[in-house]
C-alpha positions as CSV (number, residue, x, y, z in Angstrom):
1,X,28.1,123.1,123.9
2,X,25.3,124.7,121.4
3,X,28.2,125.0,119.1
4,X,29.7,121.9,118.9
5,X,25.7,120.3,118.1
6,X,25.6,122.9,115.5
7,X,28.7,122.0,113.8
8,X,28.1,118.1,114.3
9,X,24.6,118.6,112.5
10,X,25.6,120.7,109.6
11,X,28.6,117.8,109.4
12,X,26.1,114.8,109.3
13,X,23.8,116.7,107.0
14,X,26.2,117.4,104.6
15,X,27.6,113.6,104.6
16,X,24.1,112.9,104.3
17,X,23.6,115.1,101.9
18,X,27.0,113.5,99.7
19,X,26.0,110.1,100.2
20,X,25.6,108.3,97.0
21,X,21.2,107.4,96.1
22,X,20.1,104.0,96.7
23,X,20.2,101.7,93.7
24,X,17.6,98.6,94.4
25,X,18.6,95.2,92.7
26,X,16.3,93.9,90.4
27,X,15.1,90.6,92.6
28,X,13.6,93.2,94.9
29,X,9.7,93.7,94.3
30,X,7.7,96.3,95.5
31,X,4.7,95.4,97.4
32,X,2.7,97.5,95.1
33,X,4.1,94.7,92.0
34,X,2.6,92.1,93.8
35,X,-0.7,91.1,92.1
36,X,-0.2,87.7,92.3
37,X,1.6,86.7,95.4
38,X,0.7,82.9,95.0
39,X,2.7,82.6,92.2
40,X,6.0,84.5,93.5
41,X,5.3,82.4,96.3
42,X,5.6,79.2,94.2
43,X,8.0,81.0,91.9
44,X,10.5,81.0,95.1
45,X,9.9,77.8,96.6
46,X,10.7,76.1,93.1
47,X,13.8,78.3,93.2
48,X,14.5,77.6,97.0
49,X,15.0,81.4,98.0
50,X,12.7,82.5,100.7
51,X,10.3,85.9,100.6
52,X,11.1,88.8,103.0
53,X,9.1,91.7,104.1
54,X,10.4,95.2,104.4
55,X,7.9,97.6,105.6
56,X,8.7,101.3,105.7
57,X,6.4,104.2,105.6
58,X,7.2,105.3,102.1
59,X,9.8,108.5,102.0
60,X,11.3,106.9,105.2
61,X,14.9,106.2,103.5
C-alpha cells in the first residue's frame, strides 16, 4: 500500500511538475493595480462587464 502512494505521488508531482505556467489575460487586474477602483467600477458598468474577486493567499497557485 506504502508503495503504490509513493508511486502515485512522485506521478502527480511530476505531471505537476510538466504542466505548462499560467499565462493571465490582460483584462485581469491585480488587486494591487487597483488605485482607483471607482473608476474601473464606472469603466465596467459603461462597458456592461461585471467585476469579480479572486482572493488567494499569494504563491497559492
Amino acid at each position: 500500500m506504502r508503495i503504490a502512494l509513493v508511486l502515485v505521488s512522485l506521478l502527480g508531482a511530476s505531471m505537476l511538475h510538466a504542466a505548462e505556467p499560467l499565462i493571465v489575460p490582460d483584462c485581469v487586474i491585480f488587486f494591487e493595480d487597483l488605485e482607483n477602483l471607482d473608476g474601473i467600477k464606472k469603466e465596467a458598468a459603461e462597458a456592461n462587464k461585471a467585476i469579480s474577486f479572486l482572493l488567494m493567499e499569494p504563491g497559492s497557485t
